[in-house]
N, C-alpha and C positions, 0 to 999 in steps of 0.2 A: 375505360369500360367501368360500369357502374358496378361497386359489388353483390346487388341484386342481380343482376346480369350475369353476373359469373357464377351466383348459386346456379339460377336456370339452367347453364351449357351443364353445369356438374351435374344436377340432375339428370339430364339428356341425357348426357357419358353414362349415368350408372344402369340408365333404362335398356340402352342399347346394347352395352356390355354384361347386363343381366348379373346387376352385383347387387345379389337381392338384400342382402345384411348392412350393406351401405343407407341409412336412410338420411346422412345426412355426409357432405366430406368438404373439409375446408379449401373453398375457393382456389387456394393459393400453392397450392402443391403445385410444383415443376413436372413443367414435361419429360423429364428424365423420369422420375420417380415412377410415373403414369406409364410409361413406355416398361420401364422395369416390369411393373406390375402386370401388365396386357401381355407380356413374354412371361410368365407364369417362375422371373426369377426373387420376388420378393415377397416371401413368403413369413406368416400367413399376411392377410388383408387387415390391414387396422383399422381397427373403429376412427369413423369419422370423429373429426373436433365439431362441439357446438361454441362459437364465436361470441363470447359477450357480446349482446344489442350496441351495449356504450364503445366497445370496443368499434366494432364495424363503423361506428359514426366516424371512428376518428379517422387524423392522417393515415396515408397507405403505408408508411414509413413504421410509424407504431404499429401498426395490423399485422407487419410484416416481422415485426421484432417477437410479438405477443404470440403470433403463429411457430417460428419457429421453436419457442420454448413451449410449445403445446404438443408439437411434435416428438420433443424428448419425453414426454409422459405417456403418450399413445401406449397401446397396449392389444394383444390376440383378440378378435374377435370371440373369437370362443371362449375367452374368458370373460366375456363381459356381458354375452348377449344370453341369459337362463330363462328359459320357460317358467314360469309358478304352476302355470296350469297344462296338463296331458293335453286333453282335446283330441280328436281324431287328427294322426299323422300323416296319412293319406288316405286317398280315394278308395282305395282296394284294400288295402289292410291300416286299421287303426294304431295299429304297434309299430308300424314301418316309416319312414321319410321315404322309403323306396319308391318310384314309379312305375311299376309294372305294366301302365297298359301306355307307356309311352318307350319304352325301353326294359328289356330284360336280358338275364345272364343266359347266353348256350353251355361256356362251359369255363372253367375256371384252371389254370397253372398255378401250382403254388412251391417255393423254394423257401423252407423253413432250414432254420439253424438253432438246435432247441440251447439253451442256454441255463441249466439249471442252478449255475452260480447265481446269477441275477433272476431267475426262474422269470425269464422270458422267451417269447418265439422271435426269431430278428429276422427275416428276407421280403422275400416281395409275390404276389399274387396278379396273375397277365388274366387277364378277365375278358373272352371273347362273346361280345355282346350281339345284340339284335335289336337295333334302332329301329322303330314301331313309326315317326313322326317325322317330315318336315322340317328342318331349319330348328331340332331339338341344342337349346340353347346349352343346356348342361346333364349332367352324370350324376346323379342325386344317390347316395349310395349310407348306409346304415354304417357308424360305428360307436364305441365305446371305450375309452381311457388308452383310442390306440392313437399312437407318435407317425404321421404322416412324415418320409423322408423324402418321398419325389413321386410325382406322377407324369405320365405320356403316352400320349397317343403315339401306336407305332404302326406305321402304312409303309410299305414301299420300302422297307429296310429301314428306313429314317425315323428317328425319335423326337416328336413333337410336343415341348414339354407342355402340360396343361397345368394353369392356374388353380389353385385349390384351395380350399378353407372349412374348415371345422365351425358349426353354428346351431345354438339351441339345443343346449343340453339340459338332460331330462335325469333327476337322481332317479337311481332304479332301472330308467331304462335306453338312455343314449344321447348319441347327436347326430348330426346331421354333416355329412361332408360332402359339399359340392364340387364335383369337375366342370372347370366351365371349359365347352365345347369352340374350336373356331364357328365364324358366321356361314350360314350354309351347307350345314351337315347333312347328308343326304342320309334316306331310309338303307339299311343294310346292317352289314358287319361292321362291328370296330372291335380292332384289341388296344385295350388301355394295362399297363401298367405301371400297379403300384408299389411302393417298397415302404417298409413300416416297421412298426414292432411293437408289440403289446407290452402291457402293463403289467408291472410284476405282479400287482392285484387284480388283471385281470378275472371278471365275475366267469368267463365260461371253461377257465383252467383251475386243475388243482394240483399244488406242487407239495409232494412229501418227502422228506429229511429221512436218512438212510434208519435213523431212529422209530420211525412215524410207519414202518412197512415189517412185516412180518418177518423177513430174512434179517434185520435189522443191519444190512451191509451196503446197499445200492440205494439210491434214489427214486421216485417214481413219481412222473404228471400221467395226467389224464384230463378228459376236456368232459363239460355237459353243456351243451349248448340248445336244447331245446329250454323255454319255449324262444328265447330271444337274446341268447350268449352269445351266437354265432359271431356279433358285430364286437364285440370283444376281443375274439382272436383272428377277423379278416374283416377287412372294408368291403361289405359285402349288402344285398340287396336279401337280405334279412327278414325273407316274409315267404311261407310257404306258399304263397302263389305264383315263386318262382322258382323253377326248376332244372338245374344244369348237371351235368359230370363231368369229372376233375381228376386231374393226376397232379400227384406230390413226391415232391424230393426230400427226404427226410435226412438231416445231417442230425449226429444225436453219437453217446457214447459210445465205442464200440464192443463193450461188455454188456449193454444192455439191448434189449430188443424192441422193437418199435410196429406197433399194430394201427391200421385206421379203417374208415368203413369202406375198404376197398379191398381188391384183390390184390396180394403181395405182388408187384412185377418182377422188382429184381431186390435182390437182397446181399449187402458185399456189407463188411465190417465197418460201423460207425455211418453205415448210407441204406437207405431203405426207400425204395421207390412204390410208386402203387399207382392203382386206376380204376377209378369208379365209370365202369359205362351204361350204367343206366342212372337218366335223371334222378337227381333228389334237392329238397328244399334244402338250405341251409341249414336246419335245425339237425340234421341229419349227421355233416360232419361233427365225425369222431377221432382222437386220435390217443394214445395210451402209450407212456413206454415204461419198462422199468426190467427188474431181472425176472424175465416170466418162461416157462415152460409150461409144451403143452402134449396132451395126450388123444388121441384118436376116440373119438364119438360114434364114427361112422361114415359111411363112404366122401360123404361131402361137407364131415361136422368133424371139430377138435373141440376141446377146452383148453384155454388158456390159464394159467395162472402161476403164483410162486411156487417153487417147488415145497415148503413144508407141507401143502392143502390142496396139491393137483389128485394123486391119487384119491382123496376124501369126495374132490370137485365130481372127477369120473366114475365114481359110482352113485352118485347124489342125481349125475344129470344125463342116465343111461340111455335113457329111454326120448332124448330126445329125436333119436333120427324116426323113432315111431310119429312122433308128434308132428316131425317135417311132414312124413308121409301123407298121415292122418290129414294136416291144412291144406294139401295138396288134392288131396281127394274132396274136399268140402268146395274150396276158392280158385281149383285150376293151377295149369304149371306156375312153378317156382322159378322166376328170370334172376336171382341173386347170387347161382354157379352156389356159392361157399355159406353156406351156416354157423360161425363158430361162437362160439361163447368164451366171454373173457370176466372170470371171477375178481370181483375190483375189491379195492381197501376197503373196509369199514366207516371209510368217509363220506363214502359216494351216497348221494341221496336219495335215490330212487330203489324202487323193486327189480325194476330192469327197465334197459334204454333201449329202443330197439333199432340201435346203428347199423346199415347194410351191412352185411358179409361180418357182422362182429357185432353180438349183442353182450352190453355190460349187462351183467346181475352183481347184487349186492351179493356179502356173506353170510347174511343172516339167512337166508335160502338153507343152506348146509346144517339142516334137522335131524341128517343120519337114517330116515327112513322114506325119500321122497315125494313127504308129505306135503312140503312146500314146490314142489315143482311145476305146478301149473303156473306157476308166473312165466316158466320160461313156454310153454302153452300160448301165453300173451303174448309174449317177445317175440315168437314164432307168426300167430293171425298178423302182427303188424306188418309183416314184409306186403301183404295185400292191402288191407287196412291201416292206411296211412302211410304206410314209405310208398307203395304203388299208385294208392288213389288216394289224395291229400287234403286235407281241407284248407280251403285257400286261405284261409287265418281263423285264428285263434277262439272269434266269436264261434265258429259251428267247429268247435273241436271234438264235441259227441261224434263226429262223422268219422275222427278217427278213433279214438277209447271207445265210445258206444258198440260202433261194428266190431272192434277188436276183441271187448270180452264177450261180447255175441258171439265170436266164431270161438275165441276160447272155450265157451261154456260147451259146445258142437265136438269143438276137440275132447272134451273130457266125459262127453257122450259117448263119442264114438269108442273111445277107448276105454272104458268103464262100465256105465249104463246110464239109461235116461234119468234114474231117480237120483244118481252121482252129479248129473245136469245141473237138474231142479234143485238138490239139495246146494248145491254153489251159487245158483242162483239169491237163492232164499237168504244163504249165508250173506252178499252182498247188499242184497235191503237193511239187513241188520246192522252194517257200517254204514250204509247211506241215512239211515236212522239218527246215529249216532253221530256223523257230519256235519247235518243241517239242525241237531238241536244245538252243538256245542261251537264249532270251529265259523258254521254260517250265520248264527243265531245270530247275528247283527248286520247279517249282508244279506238279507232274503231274494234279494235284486236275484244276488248269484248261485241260486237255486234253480232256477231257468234252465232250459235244455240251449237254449240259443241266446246268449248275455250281450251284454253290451259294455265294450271295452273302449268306449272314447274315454274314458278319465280313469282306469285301472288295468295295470300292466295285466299281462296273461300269466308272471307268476304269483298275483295276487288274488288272482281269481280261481288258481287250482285249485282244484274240491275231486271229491268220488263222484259230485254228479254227471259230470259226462259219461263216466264209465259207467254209472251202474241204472240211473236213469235212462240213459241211451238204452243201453241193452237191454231193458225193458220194456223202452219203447215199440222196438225190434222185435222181442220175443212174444207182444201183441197183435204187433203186422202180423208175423207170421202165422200164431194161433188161429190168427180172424181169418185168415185167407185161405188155412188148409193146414199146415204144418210143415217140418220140414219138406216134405217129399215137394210142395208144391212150391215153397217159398224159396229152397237151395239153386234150384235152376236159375231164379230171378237174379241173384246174391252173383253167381258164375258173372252170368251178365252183363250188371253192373258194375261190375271191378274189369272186365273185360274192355267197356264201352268208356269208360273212365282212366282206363289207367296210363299212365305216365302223365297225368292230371291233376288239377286243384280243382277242389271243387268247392261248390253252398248247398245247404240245406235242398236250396228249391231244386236242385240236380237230382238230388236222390229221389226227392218226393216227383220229380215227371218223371224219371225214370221209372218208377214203380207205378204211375198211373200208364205210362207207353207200352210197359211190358202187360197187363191185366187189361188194360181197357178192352181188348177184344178177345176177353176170356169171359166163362160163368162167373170170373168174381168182380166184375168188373162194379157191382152192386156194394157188393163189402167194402169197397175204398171207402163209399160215401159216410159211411158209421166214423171212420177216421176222423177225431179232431184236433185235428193238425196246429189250433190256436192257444189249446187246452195244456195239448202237450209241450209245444215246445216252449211256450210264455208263461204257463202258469209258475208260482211257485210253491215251493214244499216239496215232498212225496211225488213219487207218481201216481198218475189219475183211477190208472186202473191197475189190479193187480195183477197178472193172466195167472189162470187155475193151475199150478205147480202140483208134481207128486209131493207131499209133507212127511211120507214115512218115517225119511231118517231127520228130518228137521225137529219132529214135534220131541225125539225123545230130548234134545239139548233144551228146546224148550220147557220142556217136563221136568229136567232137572234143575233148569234155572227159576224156575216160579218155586220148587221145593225148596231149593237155596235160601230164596229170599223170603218166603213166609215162614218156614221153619226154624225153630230156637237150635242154638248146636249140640244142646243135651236131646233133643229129640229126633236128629240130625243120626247123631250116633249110633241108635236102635231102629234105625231105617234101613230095613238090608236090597230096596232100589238104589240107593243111595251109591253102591258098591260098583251097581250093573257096568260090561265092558261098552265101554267106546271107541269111537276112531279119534285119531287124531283133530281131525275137521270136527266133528262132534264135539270134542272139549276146547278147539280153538272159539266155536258157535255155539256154547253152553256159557264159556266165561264172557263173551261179549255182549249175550242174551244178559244175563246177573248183572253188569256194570250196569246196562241198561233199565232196570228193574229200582223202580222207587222205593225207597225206607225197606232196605233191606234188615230184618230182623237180626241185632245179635251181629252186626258186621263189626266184630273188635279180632284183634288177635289168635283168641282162642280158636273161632271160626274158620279165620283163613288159615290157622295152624292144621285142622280138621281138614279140610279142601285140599292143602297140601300135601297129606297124608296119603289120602283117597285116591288122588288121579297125581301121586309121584311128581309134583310140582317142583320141590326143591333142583332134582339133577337133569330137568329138562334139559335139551339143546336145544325146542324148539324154539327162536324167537318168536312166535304168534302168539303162543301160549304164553312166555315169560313175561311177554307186555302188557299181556291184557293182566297179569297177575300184579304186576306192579301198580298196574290202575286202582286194582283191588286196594294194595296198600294205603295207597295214597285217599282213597274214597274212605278207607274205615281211619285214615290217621294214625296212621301207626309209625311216630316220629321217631322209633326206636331202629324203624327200617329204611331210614331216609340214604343212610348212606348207599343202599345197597340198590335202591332209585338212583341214585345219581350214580353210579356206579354200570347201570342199565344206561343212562341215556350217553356216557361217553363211552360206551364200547360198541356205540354205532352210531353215524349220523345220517341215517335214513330218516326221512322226514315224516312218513307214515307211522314211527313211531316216536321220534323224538320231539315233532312238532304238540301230540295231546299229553304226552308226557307233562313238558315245559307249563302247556295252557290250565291242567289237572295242577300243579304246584302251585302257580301263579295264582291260584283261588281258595292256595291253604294257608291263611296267616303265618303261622309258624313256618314253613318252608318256603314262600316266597323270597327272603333276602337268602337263604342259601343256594336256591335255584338260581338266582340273576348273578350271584356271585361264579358260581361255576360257567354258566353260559359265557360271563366275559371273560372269564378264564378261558376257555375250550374255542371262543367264536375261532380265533385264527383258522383252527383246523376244518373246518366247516367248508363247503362250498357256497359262493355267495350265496345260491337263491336258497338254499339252508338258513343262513344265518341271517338274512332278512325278512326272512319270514318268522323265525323265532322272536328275530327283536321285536316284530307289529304285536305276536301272540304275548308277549311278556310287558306290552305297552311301553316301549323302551322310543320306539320309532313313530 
C-alpha cells in the first residue's frame, strides 16, 4: 500500500473516531497502539508526527526506523496545541468550550479530599448529564491546570472507560477537555465520571498558611469561582447557561470546619456532606474551610466566622434578616431555606459573593457602625437576581449586577427612605464616573451595557458598569412607566416567569413589552432606546430626576475643598457641619474627582483629617479614598502607610486603583511593583492578574 494511501485510511480513522486535535498522525502506528487508544487506555492522545517529504520518498525500512525514534519524542497534546488568540469558544457562551445546546449538566456528585499539605482538591466528580443530540460524538467540558486521572461512562453498573484529552489552552482562561463518546449515543441521561485533582495554583482556590489567618493556629482555603474559576477546581461546563444541583463529600481536618453553597446534610468529624437542590451555574459553587464559628442572625441566618471577629461580625451584620425579609417583600419567596454569611480573610477579592445558602463578605465591611452593610443588601437581591434568574454569559452580565443593585437601592428604600435610595443611587454614578475616566479609559469598548467578550476574558472586562449603568437603566424603565407601584409587580413576574433560568438581554426586554403591551403604558416603551443604551459608550444616556437633598451637601463640601486655599478652609465654619458617614465616603470621592484641587499638599489633608476624624477610622471607604488623596497630592512621606493600606486587604475595588494611582507617580511606581511582587502570592488569581495588566507588568 502506497504511503499516500495510508495517510488517507488515517485521515478517515480520525474523522470517524472524531479525534479533532489529530490533524495529522503517522501512517505507521500499529494496531495495537490504535486499539489501546480507541479503549480510552493510553492516555493522553499524542500529537501526530509530520514525516519528512524526503523521508516518505524513501525505503519502508528507513520510514520505519525514522518513525519509531519520532515516536520516542512524541509529546501531550495539550502541551503543544495553544491558542494565541481567544476568539469566541462557543456557540452560547464566548468564555466556555462547553456545549450547552447539545448537552448539558442535571446534576453533579462530587468526592473531594481537601489536601492542604499540597493545597490541593484530589477525588472525582459523577456528572449526570442530558444529551440534547443524536449520535453526540463527545463530552466537551471546561477546565484549568487540572490532572485528569480517569474517565467513564457508567450504565448498567458497568464502567465504560472513556478516551480523553486536554486541548487549546488559553492563558487566563482554560482548556478544553474532551470525552469522546461510543458511536451511537442516544438523546437521554448519561452519568460520566471523572477523577482528577487541581492544581496547587489553582486560579479559583485560595490556600492560607496557619500564619496568614487571624487565629494564627489552623489553616484555611476558600474558593472564588465566578466569573470562570469553576473549571479550575472541577471538569465542568463552565458557563452560566448551565444549570445543575450537586451534592458533596467533604473529607478535610477534623478540627476544622467546612462550609459550601449548600445546605450542611450531615456533619461527623473530618467529613462534611451537603446538597444544593436548587439549580445553579457553576460560578456559583463555593466552598471554605478553616477554624470558623458561627452565631445566630436570625431564624434562618448565622454568621460564620473566626472566633477573634465573630461577635464584632454579629453586631455589624444585625440587621440582615430585616433585609432577607425586606427582598422578600420586593421579588417574592426566598427558595434558598438558609441565608448565612461567612466573614472571609482579608484576601478575598470581592465586597461579597453571593454563593447560595453562604454569602462570602470581605472584612473590610466591619466599620463598627453598619455603615457598610448594604453590600450584604447586594448579596441578599442576588439570591433572585442572578443565582435564580442568570444570565446566560457574561456579555449581558448587567442582567445580573444591574437588577441586583436595582433591587438593593429598593432594599435600602424600604428600610430607610426614598431620599436614602436616591442618595445611593447618585453615590454610584460618582464611582461609575470615576471607572470609565481611569480604570476604562483605554477600553471604551467596555463601557457598553452589552460587551463583546470574543477576545477578552470576563475577568478583564469587570468594571462598575453593569452595576451601576444597569441600575440606571432600570430606574428609567421604571420612572417612564409610573414608578415603583407600577414597575414592582412586573420585576415579581419576571424573576417568576424566568427563574431557574439563563437568560439575554432580549428576554427581559419582551418580557417587559408582554407584560405592558396591553396596558396604558404600552406608548411609553416606544420612548425606550434600547440601541442607545445598551451600545453606546461612556456615561449613561439619561439621568432619571433623583431626590439630591443629601447628595448636594457632599457635593458642597467637595467643590469648597477644592476651590478653597487651607488658610481660608480654616475660618469656614460650614466646613465643620455634621455628616453621615455616606456623606463623607460621597464628599471625598466627589474631591478626588475634582480637577486642580487648590493647596492639595500636606497641610490640607492634615486639615481634612482633623475635621471629619480621619486618622482613627475603621471605615475602609473612607480610608481608601483618603489614601487616594495622598497619593493625588504626593505626599511621599506617606507612601509607606499606602502600601501598608493596600496589603491589609486584597479587595480589588480597592487595591486594583490604589496600584493604577502609584503606577502614575514616578517616584513610587518601583516601590509599588516591588511590594506587589512581594505580596502577589497571597492574592487570589483574578486579583493578581488584574493588578499585573493595571501596573503594565502583563
Amino acid at each position: 500500500m502506497s504511503i499516500c494511501k495510508r495517510v488517507q485510511q488515517w485521515a478517515t480513522f480520525a474523522r470517524t473516531w472524531h479525534i479533532y486535535d489529530c490533524t495529522w498522525q503517522n501512517p505507521f502506528d500499529s494496531a495495537k497502539i490504535i486499539s489501546k487508544h480507541l479503549m480510552g487506555m493510553n492516555k493522553p492522545i499524542y500529537h501526530p508526527m509530520i514525516v519528512n517529504c524526503l523521508l516518505l520518498s524513501s525505503r519502508s525500512s528507513r520510514v520505519n526506523l525514522c518513525v519509531k525514534r519520532f515516536l520516542l519524542k512524541t509529546v501531550p497534546v495539550y502541551l503543544t496545541q495553544k491558542r494565541n488568540i481567544m476568539g469566541r469558544l462557543g456557540k452560547v457562551d464566548p468564555s466556555s468550550y462547553s456545549q450547552p445546546e447539545l448537552i448539558t449538566t442535571l446534576h453533579s456528585d462530587l468526592l473531594w479530599q481537601v489536601d492542604f499539605k499540597n493545597t490541593k482538591l484530589i477525588g472525582s466528580v459523577t456528572h449526570k448529564f442530558n444529551v440534547l443530540e443524536k449520535n453526540l460524538p463527545a463530552i466537551i467540558l471546561d477546565v484549568r491546570d487540572i490532572k485528569i486521572t480517569n474517565a467513564e461512562l457508567i450504565c448498567d453498573k458497568s464502567h465504560i472507560p472513556l478516551n480523553h484529552f486536554i486541548s487549546e489552552p488559553i492563558d487566563d482562561i482554560g482548556a478544553k477537555l474532551t470525552l469522546e463518546l461510543p458511536q451511537g449515543t442516544a438523546p437521554g441521561h448519561l452519568l460520566v465520571r471523572i477523577d482528577y485533582e487541581t492544581s496547587s495554583a489553582a486560579s479559583g482556590l485560595q490556600w492560607l498558611t496557619p500564619e496568614q489567618t487571624l487565629g494564627k493556629t489552623h489553616p484555611y482555603m476558600f474558593s472564588q469561582c465566578q466569573a470562570i474559576h469553576a473549571r479550575s477546581i472541577l471538569p465542568c461546563q463552565d458557563t452560566p447557561a448551565v444549570k445543575f444541583t450537586y451534592e458533596a463529600t467533604v473529607d478535610h481536618p477534623s478540627d476544622l470546619t467546612a462550609l459550601m453553597s449548600a445546605l450542611i446534610d450531615k456533619r461527623d468529624p473530618g467529613c462534611t456532606t451537603f446538597k444544593q437542590e436548587v439549580p445553579i451555574p457553576a460560578y456559583l459553587l463555593a466552598i471554605a474551610i478553616g477554624k470558623l464559628v458561627s452565631k445566630p442572625l436570625g431564624p434562618q441566618s448565622n454568621v460564620w466566622a473566626e472566633q477573634g471577629i465573630i461577635d464584632e461580625c454579629a453586631e455589624e451584620f444585625s440587621q440582615t434578616s430585616e433585609m432577607l425579609k425586606t427582598a422578600s417583600d420586593i421579588c417574592g419567596p426566598y427558595v434558598w431555606k438558609q441565608y448565612d454569611l461567612l466573614v472571609m480573610p482579608p484576601s478575598f477579592p470581592f465586597g461579597g459573593m453571593e454563593n447560595p445558602c453562604l454569602t462570602f463578605v470581605t472584612p473590610t465591611l466591619l466599620a463598627g457602625d453598619k455603615s457598610l452593610a448594604d453590600v450584604v443588601a447586594h448579596e441578599i437581591a442576588h439570591s433572585w437576581t442572578g443565582n435564580l434568574v442568570t444570565n446566560k454569559n457574561f456579555e449581558h452580565f448587567w442582567l445580573n449586577e444591574g437588577f441586583t443593585v436595582f433591587v438593593e437601592t429598593k432594599i435600602v428604600g424600604h428600610m430607610h427612605s426614598n431620599k436614602e435610595r436616591d442618595f445611593h443611587m447618585l453615590r454610584n454614578l460618582t464611582d461609575l464616573q470615576e471607572c470609565i475616566r481611569t480604570q476604562l479609559a483605554n477600553q471604551p469598548e467596555l463601557t457598553k451595557l452589552v460587551v463583546d467578550l470574543s477576545n477578552c476574558g470576563p475577568d478583564d472586562a469587570f468594571s462598575s458598569v453593569p452595576y451601576i449603568k444597569g441600575s440606571t437603566f432600570l430606574r428609567y424603565i421604571e420612572d417612564l412607566l409610573g414608578g415603583p407601584e407600577i414597575f414592582e409587580p412586573f420585576l415579581r413576574q419576571y424573576l417568576q416567569k424566568y427563574a431557574y433560568k439563563s437568560v439575554i438581554t432580549d428576554d427581559f426586554k419582551q418580557a417587559l413589552y408582554d407584560y405592558f403591551n396591553g396596558t396604558d403604558k404600552k406608548e411609553k416603551l416606544t420612548e425606550i432606546d434600547w440601541d442607545m443604551w445598551l451600545s453606546c459608550e461612556g456615561m449613561p444616556p439619561i439621568i432619571p430626576k433623583f431626590d439630591e437633598t443629601l447628595a448636594n451637601v457632599s457635593k458642597q463640601l467637595a467643590q469648597l475643598w477644592a476651590t478653597k486655599t487651607t488658610s481660608e478652609l480654616r475660618d469656614l465654619p460650614g466646613v465643620k457641619q455634621r455628616i453621615s458617614s455616606h456623606q463623607l465616603i460621597d464628599f471625598l470621592g466627589k474631591l478626588i474627582e475634582c480637577k486642580g484641587i487648590k493647596d492639595l499638599n500636606e497641610q490640607k489633608i492634615e486639615l481634612l483629617e482633623t475635621v471629619y476624624s480621619l486618622k482613627n477610622t475603621k471605615n475602609a471607604e473612607v480610608r481608601f479614598r483618603l489614601m487616594r488623596l495622598y497619593i493625588m497630592a504626593r505626599l511621599l512621606d506617606r507612601l509607606d502607610e499606602i502600601i501598608a493600606f493596600a496589603n491589609s486587604n486584597f479587595r480589588m475595588k480597592f487595591c486594583r486603583p490604589i496600584y493604577r494611582d502609584l503606577a502614575n507617580w514616578p517616584d513610587a511606581r518601583p516601590k509599588a511593583i516591588e511590594n506587589f511582587k512581594r505580596v502577589k502570592g497571597q492574592m487570589m488569581a483574578v486579583c493578581s492578574h488584574t493588578i499585573e495588566k493595571d501596573l503594565g507588568l502583563k
